[in-house]
N, CA, C and O of each residue as an XYZ file, in Angstrom:
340
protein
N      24.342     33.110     18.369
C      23.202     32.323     18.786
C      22.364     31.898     17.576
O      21.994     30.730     17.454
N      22.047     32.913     16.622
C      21.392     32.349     15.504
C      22.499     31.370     14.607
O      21.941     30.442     14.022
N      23.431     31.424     14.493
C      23.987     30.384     13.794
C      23.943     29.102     14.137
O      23.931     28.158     13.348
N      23.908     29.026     15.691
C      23.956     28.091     16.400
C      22.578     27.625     15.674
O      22.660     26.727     14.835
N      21.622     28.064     15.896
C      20.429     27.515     15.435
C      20.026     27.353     14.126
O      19.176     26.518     13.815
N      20.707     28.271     13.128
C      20.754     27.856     12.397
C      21.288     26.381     11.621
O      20.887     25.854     10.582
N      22.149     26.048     12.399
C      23.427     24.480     12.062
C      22.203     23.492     12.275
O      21.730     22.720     11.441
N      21.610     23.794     14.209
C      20.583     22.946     14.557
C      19.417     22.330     13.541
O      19.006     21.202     13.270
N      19.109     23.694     13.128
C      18.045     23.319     11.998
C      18.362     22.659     10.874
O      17.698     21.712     10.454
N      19.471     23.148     10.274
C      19.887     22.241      9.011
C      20.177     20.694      9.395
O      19.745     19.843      8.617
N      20.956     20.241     10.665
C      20.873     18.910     10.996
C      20.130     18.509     11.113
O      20.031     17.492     10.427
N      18.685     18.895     12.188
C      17.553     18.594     11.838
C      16.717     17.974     10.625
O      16.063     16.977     10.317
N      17.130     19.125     10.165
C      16.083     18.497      8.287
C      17.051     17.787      7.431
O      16.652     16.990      6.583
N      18.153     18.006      7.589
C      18.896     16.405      6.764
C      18.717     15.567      7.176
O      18.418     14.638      6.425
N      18.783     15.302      8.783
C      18.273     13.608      8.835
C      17.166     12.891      8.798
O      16.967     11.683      8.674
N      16.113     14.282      8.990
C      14.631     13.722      8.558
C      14.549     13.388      7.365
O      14.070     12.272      7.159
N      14.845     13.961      6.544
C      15.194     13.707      5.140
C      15.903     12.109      4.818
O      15.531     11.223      4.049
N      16.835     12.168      5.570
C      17.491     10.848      5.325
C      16.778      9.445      5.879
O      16.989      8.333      5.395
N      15.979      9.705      6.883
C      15.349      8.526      7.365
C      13.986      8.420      6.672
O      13.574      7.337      6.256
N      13.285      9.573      6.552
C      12.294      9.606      5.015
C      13.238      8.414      4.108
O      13.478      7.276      4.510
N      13.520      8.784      3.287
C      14.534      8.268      2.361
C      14.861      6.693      2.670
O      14.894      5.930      1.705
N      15.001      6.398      3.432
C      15.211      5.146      4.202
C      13.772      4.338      4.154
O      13.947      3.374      3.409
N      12.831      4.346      4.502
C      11.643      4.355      5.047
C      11.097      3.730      3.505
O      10.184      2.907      3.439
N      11.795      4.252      2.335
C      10.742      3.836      1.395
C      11.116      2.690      0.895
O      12.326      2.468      0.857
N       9.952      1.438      0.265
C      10.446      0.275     -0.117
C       9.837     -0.195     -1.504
O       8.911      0.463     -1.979
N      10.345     -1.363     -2.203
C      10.346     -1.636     -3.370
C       8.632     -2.036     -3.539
O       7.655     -1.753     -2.846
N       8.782     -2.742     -4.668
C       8.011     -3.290     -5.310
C       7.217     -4.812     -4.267
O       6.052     -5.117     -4.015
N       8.845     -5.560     -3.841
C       8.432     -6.620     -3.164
C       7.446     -5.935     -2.239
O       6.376     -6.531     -2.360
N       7.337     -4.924     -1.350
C       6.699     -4.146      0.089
C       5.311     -4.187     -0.394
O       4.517     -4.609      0.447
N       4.705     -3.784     -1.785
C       3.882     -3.663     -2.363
C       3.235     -5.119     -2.517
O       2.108     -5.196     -2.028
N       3.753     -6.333     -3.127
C       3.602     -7.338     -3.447
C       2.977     -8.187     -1.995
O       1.919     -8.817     -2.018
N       3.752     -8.071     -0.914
C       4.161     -8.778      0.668
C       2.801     -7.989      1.049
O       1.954     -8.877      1.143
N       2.173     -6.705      1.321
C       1.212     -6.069      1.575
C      -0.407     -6.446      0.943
O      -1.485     -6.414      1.536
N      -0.072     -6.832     -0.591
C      -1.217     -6.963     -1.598
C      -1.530     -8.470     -0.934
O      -2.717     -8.704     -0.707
N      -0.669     -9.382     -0.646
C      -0.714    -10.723     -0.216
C      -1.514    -10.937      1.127
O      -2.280    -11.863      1.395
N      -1.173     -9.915      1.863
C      -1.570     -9.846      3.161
C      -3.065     -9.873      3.323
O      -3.851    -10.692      3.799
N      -3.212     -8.391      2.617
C      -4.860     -8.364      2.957
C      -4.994     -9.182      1.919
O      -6.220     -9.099      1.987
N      -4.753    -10.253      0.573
C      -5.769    -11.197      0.481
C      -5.844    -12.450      1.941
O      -6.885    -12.981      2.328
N      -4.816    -12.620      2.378
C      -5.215    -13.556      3.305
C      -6.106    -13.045      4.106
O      -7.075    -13.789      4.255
N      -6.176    -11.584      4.959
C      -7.059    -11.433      5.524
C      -8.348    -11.468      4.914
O      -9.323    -11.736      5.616
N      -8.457    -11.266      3.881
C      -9.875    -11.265      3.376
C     -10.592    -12.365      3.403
O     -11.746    -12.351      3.831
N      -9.992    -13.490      2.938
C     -10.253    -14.846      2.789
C     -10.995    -15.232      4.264
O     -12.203    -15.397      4.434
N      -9.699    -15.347      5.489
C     -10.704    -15.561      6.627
C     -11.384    -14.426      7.354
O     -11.669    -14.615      8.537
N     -11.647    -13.393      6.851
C     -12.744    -12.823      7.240
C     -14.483    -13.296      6.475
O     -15.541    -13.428      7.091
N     -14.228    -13.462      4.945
C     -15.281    -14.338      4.074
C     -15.515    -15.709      5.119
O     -16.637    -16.047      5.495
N     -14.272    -16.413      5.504
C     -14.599    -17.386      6.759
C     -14.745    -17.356      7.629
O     -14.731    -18.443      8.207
N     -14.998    -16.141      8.425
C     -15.268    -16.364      9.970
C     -16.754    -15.640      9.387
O     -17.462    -16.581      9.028
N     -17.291    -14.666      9.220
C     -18.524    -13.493      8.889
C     -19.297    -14.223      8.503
O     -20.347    -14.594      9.028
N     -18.614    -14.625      7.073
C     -20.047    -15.292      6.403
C     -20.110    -16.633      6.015
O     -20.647    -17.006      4.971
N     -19.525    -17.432      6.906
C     -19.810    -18.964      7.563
C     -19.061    -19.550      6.177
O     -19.692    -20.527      5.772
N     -17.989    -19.264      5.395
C     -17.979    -20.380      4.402
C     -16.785    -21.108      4.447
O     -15.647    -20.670      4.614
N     -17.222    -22.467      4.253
C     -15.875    -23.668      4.028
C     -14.309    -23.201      3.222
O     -14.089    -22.194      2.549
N     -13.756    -23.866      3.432
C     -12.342    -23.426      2.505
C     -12.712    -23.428      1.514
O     -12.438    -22.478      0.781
N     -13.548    -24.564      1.026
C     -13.417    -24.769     -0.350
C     -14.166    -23.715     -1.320
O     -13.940    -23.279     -2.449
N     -15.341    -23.477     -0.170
C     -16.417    -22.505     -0.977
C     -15.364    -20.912     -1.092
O     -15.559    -19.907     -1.777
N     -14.547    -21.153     -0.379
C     -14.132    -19.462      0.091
C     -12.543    -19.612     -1.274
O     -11.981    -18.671     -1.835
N     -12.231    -21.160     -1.423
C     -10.672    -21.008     -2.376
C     -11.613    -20.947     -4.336
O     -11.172    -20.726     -5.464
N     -12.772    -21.222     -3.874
C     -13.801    -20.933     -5.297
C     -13.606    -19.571     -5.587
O     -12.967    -19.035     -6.493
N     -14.112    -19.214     -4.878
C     -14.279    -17.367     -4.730
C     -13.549    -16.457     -4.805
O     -13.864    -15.309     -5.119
N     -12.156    -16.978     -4.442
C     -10.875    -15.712     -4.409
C     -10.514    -15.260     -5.242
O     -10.250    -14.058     -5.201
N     -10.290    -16.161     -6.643
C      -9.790    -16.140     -7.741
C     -10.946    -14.619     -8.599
O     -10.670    -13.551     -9.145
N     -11.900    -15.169     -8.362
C     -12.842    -14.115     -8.844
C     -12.916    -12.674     -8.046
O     -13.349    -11.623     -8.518
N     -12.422    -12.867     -6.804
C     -12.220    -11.441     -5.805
C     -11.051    -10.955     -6.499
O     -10.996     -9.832     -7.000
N      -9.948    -11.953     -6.531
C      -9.137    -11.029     -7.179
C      -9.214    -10.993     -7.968
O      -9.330     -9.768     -8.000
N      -9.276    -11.249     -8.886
C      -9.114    -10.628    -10.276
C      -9.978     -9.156    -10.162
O      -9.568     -8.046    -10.504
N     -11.097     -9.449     -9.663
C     -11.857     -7.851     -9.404
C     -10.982     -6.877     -8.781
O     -10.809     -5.861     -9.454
N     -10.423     -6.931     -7.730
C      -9.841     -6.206     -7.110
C      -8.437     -5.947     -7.879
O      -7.811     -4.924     -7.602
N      -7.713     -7.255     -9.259
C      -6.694     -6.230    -10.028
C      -7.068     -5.323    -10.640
O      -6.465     -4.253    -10.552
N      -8.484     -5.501    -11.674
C      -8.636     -4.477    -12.222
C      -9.400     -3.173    -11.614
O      -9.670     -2.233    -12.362
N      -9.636     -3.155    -10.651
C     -10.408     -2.038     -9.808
C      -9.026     -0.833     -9.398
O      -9.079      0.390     -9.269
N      -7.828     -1.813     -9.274
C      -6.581     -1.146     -8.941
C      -5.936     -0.607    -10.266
O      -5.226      0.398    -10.307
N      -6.247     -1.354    -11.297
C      -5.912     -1.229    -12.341
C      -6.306      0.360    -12.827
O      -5.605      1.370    -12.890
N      -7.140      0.224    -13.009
C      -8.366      1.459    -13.434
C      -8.014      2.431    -12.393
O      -7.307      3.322    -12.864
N      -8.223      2.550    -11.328
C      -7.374      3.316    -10.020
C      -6.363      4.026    -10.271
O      -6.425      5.247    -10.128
N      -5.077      3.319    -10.752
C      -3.743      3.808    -11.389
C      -3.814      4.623    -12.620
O      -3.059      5.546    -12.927
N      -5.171      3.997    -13.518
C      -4.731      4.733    -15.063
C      -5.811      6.012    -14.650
O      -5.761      6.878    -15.523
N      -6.615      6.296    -13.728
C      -7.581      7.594    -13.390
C      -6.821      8.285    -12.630
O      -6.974      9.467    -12.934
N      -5.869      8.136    -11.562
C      -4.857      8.618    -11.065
C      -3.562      9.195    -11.753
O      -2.858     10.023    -11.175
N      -3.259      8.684    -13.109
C      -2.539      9.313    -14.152
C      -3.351     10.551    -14.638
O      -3.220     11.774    -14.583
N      -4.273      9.638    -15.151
C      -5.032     10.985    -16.081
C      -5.423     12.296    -15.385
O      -5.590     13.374    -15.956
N      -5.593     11.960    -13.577
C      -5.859     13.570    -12.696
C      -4.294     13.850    -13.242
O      -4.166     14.708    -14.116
N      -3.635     13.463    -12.970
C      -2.277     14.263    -12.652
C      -1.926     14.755    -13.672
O      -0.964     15.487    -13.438
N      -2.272     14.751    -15.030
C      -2.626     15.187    -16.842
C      -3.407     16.512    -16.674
O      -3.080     17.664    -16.957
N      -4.468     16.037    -16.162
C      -5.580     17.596    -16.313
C      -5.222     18.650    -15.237
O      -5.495     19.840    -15.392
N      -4.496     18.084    -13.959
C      -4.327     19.463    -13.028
C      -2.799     20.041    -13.432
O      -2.368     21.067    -12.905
């Protein structure tokens, strides 16, 4: 009986393992995601706070760029924890 359950369990956690494993995606997933919420952002700046395309395609360029280096800085403080602990 315990072997039996024992087999159970090991099948168990290999295929969780394997569909983990599965589950993870590149760079593009990252890229397709970063894209996303800028579009959402954009028409949320247009529906909230009343502004034209044009006023809102002024503005993005300067959102993002804030928001690369905010991620930027994010990544290199997220190195440096993983240094000191």
């Amino acid at each position: 009986m315990k072997r039996i359950l024992y087999i159970l369990c090991s099948i168990l956690l290999l295929t969780g393992g394997l569909s983990a494993q599965a589950k993870k995606k590149g760079a593009d997933h990252h890229k397709d995601m970063r894209e996303k919420v800028r579009a959402e952002k954009r028409a949320f700046l247009m529906r909230e706070l009343s502004l034209t395309a044009g006023e809102v395609d002024a503005l993005m360029p300067v959102l993002n760029e804030l928001d690369d280096k905010r991620f930027a800085l994010w990544r290199s403080t997220e190195t440096l924890g993983r240094r000191v602990r």
